[in-house]
C-alpha positions in Angstrom: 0.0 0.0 0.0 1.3 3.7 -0.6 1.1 6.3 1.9 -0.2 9.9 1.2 1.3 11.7 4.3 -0.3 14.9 5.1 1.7 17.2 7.9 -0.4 19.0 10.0 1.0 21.9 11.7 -0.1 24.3 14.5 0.7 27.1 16.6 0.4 26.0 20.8 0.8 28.7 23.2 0.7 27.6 26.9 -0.5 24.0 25.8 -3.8 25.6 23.9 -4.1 25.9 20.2 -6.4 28.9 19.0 -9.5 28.4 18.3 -9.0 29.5 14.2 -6.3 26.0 14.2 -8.6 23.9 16.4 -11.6 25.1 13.6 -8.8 24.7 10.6 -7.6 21.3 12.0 -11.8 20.1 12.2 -12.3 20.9 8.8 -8.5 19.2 7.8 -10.2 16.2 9.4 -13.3 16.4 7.3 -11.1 16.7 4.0 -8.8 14.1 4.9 -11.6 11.9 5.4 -13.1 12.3 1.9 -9.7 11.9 0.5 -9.2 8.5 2.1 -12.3 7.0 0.3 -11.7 8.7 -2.7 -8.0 7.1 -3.0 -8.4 3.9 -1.2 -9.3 2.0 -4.3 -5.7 2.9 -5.1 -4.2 1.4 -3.1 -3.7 4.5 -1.2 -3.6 5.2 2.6 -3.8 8.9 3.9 -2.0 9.6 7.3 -2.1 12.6 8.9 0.8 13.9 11.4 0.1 16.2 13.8 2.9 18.5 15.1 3.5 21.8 17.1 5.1 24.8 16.6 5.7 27.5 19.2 4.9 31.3 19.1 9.3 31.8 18.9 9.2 29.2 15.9 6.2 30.9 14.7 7.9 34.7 14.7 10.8 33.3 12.9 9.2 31.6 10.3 4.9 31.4 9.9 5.6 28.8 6.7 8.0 26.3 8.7 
């Protein structure tokens, strides 16, 4: 089987996310999910991995 990886990346501050990323990652989830049925016949498997940035990282480069 082939893997589609999809990074997800957001911006934690004290531990939260705001709530535009939390809405963004909801409607990633949604997307991701249509994708998966649409390329399974494929042969294809869509993982998503989930990562943090922090506010420094953030300042320093928004497109990391």
């Amino acid at each position: 089987m082939n893997i589609l990886g999809i990074k997800w990346q957001r911006l934690v501050t004290d531990g939260e996310t705001c709530e535009r990323c939390g809405s963004t990652e909801d409607e990633l989830d949604k997307a991701i999910s249509a994708l998966r049925k649409s390329v399974s016949p494929m042969n294809i498997e869509v993982k998503k991995k989930k990562t943090e940035i922090s506010f420094e990282e953030f300042e320093q480069n928004p497109l990391i």
